[in-house]
C-alpha positions in Angstrom: 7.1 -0.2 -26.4 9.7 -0.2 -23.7 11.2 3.3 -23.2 15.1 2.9 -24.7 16.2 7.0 -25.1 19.4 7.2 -23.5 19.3 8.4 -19.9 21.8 11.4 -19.3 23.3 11.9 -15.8 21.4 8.6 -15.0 23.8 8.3 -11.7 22.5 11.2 -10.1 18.9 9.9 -10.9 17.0 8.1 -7.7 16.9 4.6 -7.8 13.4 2.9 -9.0 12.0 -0.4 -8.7 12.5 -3.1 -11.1 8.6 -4.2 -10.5 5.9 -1.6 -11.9 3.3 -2.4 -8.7 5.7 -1.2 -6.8 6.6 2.0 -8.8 3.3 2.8 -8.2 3.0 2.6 -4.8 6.7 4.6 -4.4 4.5 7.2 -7.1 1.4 7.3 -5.2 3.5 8.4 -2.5 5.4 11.2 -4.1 2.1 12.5 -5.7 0.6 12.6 -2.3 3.3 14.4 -0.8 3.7 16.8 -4.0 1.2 19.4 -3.1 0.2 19.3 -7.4 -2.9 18.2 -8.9 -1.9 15.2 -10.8 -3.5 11.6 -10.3 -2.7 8.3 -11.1 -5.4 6.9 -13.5 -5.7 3.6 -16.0 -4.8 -0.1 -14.5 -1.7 1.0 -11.8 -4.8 2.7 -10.4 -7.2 1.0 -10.4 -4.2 -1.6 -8.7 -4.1 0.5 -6.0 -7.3 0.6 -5.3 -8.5 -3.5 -5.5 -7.4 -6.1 -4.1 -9.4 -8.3 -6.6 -7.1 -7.3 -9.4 -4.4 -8.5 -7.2 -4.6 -11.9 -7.5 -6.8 -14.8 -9.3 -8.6 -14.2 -12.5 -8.3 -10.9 -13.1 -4.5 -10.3 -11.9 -2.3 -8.9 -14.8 0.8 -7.3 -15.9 1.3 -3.4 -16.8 3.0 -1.8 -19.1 3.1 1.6 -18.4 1.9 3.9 -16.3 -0.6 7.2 -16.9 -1.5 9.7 -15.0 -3.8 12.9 -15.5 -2.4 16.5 -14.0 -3.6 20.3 -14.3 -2.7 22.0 -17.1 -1.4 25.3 -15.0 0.7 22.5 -13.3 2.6 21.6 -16.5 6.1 22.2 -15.5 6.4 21.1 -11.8 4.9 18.2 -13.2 7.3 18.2 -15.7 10.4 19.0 -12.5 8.5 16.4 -10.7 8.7 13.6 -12.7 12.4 14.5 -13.6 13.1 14.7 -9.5 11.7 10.9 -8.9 13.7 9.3 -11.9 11.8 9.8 -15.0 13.4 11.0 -18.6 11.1 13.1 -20.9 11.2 12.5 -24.7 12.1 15.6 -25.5 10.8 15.0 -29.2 7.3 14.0 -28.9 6.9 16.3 -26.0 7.8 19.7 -27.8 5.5 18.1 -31.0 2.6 17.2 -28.1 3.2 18.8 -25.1 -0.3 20.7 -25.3 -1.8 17.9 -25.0 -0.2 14.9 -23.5 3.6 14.3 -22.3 6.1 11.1 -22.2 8.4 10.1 -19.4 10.8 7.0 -19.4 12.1 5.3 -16.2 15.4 5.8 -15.7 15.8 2.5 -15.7 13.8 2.0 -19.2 11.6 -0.6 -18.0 8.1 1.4 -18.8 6.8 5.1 -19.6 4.9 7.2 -17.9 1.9 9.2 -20.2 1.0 12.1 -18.9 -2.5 13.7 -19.7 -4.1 17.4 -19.1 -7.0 18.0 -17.4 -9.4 15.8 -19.7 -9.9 12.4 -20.7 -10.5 12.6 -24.8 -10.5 8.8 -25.7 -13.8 7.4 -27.4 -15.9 10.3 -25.2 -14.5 13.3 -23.3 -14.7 13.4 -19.7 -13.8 16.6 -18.2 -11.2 16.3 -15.1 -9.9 20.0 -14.0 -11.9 20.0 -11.4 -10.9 16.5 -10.3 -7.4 17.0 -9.4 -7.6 18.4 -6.0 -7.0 16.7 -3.0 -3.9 14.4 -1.7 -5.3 11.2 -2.7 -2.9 10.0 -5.3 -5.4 8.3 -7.6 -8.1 9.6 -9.7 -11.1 9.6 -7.7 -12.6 6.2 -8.6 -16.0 7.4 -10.2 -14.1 9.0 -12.8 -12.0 6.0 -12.6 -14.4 3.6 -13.5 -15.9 5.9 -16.2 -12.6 5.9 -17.7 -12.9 2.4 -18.6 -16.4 1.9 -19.1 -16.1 5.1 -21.6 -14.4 3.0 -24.2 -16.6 2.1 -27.1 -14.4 -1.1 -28.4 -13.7 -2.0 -24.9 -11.8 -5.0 -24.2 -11.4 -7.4 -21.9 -8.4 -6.3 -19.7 -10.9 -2.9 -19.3 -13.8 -4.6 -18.6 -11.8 -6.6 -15.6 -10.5 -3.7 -14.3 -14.0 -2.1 -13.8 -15.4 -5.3 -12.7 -12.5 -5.0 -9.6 -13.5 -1.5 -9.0 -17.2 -2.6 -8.5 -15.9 -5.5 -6.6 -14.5 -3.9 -4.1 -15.5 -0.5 -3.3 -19.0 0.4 -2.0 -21.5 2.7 -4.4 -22.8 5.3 -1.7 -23.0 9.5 -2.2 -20.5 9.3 0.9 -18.3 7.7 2.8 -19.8 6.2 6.1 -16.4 6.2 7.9 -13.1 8.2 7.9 -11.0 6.5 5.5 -13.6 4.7 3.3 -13.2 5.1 -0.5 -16.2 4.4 -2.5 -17.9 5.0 -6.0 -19.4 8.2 -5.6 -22.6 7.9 -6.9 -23.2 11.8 -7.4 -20.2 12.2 -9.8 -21.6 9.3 -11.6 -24.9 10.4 -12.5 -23.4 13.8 -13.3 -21.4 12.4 -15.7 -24.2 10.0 -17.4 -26.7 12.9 -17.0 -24.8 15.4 -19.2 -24.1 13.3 -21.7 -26.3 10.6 -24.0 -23.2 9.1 -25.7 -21.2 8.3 -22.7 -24.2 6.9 -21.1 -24.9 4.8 -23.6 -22.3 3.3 -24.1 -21.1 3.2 -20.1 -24.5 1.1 -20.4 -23.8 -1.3 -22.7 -20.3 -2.3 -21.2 -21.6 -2.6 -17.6 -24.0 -5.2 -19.4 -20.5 -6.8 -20.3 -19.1 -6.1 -17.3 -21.5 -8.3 -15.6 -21.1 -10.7 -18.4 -17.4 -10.8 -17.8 -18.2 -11.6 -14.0 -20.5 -14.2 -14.7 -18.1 -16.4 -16.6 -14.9 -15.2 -14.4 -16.1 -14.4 -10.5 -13.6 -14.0 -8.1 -13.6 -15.6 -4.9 -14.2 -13.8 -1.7 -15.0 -10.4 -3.6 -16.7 -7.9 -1.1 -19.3 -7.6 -3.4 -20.9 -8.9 -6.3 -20.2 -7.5 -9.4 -23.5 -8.6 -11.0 -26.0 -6.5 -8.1 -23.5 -3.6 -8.0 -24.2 -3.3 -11.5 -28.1 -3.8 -11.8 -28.0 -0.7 -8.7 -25.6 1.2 -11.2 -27.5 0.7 -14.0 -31.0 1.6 -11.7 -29.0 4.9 -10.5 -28.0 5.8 -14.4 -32.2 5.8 -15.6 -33.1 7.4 -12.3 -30.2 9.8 -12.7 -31.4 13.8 -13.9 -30.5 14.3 -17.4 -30.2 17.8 -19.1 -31.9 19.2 -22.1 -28.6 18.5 -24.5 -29.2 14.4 -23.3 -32.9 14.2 -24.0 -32.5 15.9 -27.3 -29.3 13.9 -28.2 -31.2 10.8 -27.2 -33.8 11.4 -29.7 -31.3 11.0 -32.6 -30.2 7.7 -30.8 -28.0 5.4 -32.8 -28.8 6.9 -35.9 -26.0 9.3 -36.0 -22.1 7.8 -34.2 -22.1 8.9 -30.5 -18.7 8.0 -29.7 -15.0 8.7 -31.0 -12.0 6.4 -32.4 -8.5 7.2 -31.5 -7.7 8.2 -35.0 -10.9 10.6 -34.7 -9.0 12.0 -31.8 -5.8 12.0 -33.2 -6.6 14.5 -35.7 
């Protein structure tokens, strides 16, 4: 829903964009030069990131934008936000705060969700030790986990990941200054820790390649389909702890995922 609070002292606000894609390049900017751990995550992100999404079949519109931060960070992110032109609700962020904050453009074209230090959606994926650096975006690992964490995953998610894989390289390191890849370390961490999210990061990377099958897009670096038979090869080679091989036994026979209104309460 577009953000329509009222906007006090809106004239001493800074001026923003009309268009979203480029709020989040003005963002990405700010956050790198903010010295606070706080990321850009979901499909702004991912935006930055692609060029697939950019253009073709998988090109889309945005409503908002999110962005994960450090909890100990709460208020300068809070003085941050409010320094670059955005308007907290007030409201839902003294009922919430603890867990998750809401900023409106000045201008009330979008809002801006904040999240602390862990993704809680349909599986938990632990950030606080994410956050660090001065890249502006979420590190794209977690990125793509992030979308293929969703257990009624839809299509616009399943794109988005497809991009990632398009265009960024699967390596444990970059071979060049500058290169950003899918670091396959933080990957199999996060698969090898936890049956659930594995599971179902499997089964949507099965749809992933689905989704590319029907929809490729031209001139991709790479194909989707092969970066996701490697992925799927590195998440059964990939070390899994004692709570994984017990959970595993269980299998589908007990949920292994959340709902938002699981989370919600």
């Amino acid at each position: 829903m577009p953000y329509t609070r009222a906007v006090t002292a809106a004239s001493t606000a800074p001026s923003l964009p009309d268009d979203i894609r480029d709020e989040a390049a003005r963002l990405a900017d700010a956050i790198s030069r903010s010295g606070l751990h706080v990321k850009l995550m979901g499909g702004l992100a991912v935006w930055l990131l692609s060029r697939t999404i950019r253009a073709g079949p998988y090109a889309r519109d945005f409503g908002d934008i999110d962005v994960v931060a450090a909890s100990r960070d709460r208020k300068a992110v809070g003085a941050f936000l409010e320094s670059i032109g955005y308007v907290p609700d007030r409201l839902f962020n003294a009922l919430h705060g603890a867990q998750r904050l809401v900023y409106g453009s000045a201008h009330g074209r979008w809002t801006l969700d904040v999240i602390f230090d862990e993704l809680n959606m349909s599986h938990r994926i632990d950030l606080r030790d994410r956050l660090n650096g001065s890249a502006p975006t979420l590190d794209p690992a977690d990125l793509l986990m992030t979308k293929l964490q969703v257990w009624q995953v839809n299509e616009k998610d399943l794109g988005d990941a497809a991009c990632l894989l398009a265009d960024l390289r699967l390596a444990v390191a970059a071979s060049s200054p500058g290169e950003v890849v899918i670091d396959l370390a933080r990957l199999r961490e996060l698969v090898g820790s936890d049956w659930g999210l594995c599971h179902t990061a499997q089964g949507n990377l099965a749809k992933v390649a689905e989704l590319w099958r029907r929809r490729p897009a031209a001139d991709a670096p790479f194909d989707v389909g092969r970066q996701v038979e490697a992925l799927l090869a590195e998440i059964e080679a990939a070390p899994k702890s004692v709570a994984w091989r017990a959970r595993s036994r269980v299998g589908e026979r007990v949920r292994w995922y959340e709902t938002p209104e699981d989370v919600r309460k």
